[in-house]
N, C-alpha and C positions, 0 to 999 in steps of 0.2 A: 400248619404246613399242609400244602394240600394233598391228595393221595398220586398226581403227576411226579410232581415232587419228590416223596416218599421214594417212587419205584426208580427214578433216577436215581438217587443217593443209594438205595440198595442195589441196580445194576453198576454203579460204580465203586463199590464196594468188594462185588462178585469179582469184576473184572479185575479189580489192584491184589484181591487173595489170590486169584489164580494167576497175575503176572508175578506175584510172591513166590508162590509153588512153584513156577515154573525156572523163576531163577534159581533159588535155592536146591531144586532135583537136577539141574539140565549138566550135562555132561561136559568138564572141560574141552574145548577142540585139540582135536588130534593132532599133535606134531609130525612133520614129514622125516624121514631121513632114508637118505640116501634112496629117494624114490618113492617111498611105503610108508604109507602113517603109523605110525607108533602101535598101535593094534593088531595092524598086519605082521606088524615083524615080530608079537609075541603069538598070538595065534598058530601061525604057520612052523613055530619049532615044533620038530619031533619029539616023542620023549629022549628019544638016544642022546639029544642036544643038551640034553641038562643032566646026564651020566656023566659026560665028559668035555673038562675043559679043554676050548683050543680045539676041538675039529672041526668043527665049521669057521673058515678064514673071514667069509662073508659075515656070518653074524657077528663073530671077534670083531670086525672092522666096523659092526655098525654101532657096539656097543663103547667104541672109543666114541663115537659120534654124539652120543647122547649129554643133552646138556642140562640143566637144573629142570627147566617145563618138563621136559622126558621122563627125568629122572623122579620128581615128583607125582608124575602121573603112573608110574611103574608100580607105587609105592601104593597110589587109591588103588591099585587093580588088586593088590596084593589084600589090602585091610578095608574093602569097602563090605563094611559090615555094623556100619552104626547103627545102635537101637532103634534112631528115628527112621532109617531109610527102610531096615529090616524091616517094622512094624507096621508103618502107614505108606511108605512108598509102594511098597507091594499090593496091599490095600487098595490104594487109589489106582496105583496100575492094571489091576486085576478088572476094572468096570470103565477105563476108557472105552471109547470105539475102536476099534481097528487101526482106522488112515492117525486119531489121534497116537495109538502108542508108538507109531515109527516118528513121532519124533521127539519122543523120548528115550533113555534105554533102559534096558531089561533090568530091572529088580535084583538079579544074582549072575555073577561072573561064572562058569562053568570052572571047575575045580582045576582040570589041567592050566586053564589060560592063569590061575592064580598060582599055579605050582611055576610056571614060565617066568613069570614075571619075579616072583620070587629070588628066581634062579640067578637072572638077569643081574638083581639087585645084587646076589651075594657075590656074582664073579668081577662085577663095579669095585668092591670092598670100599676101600677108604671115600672113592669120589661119589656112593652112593647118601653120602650123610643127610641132601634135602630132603629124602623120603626115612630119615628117623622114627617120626612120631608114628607115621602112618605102618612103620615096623616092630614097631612098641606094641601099637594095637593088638597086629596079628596075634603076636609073642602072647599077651594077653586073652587072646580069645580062644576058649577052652572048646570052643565048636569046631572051628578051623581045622582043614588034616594038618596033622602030626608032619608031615612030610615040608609042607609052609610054614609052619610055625619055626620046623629047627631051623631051616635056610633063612628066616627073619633073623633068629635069633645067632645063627654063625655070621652074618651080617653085623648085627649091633655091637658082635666081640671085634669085627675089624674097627670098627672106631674107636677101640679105646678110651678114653677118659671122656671124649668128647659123648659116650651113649650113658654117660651119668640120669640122665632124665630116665633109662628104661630099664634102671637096675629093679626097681619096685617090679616091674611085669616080667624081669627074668627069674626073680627068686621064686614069683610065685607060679611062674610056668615047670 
């Protein structure tokens, strides 16, 4: 094989790892509702907003709106905290360039936007069941605040028989 050759096969080797990374890290697309992508409308609640159910008419009405994609994605916001993204995504993120990191996202969700989202999940009850496992997680992960964990876990009791899969991460929560 000649050494042209070689650096071909090695530059498209680089390229297929890093179109691999980039699948495997890149962020679901944001669902719109009623205006606002799905991001916005957990971002933007107050803490007051997840005290009390029922006073904002607006967000009650958006969370009827929400449908499995939403509901799914509410769920990574809550538990996105896998070993491998924890440990090498940040790693890798940490020694991009600049223009590259904006199009990826950040490494770790700031604590309120996972306490929102949370919240979001628990006042769902029954119709939030597509985001089980990714509430299981939480429930399970002993780093996570106390505060996200319970609202996973008064979540997983609205389901009922149906949260059997997440009885192992409540005993040991």
């Amino acid at each position: 094989m000649t050494k042209g050759r070689k650096m071909l096969l090695l530059a498209a080797f680089v390229l297929a790892s890093a179109g691999g990374l980039f699948y495997f890290f890149r962020e679901p697309a944001d669902p719109v509702y009623r205006g606002k992508p799905l991001s916005v409308w957990v971002a933007s609640m107050k803490e007051h907003d997840t005290m009390f159910s029922g006073g904002n008419p607006e967000l009650n009405a958006f969370l009827q709106d929400l449908d499995q994609q939403g509901i799914k994605l509410l769920g990574k916001y809550v538990s996105r905290r896998s070993l491998s993204q924890r440990k090498y995504y940040r790693a890798i993120y940490n020694v991009l360039p600049a223009k590259a990191k904006t199009l990826f996202p950040k490494p770790d969700l700031k604590q309120q936007l996972r306490i929102n989202a949370a919240w979001m999940l628990c006042e769902l009850k029954q119709k939030a069941k597509p985001a089980c496992r990714d509430l299981s997680t939480a429930v399970a992960d002993l780093e996570l605040n106390g505060r996200i964990r319970e609202l996973a876990a008064r979540t997983l009791f609205y389901f009922g028989r149906d949260a059997e899969p997440a009885i192992g991460a409540l005993t040991k929560a």
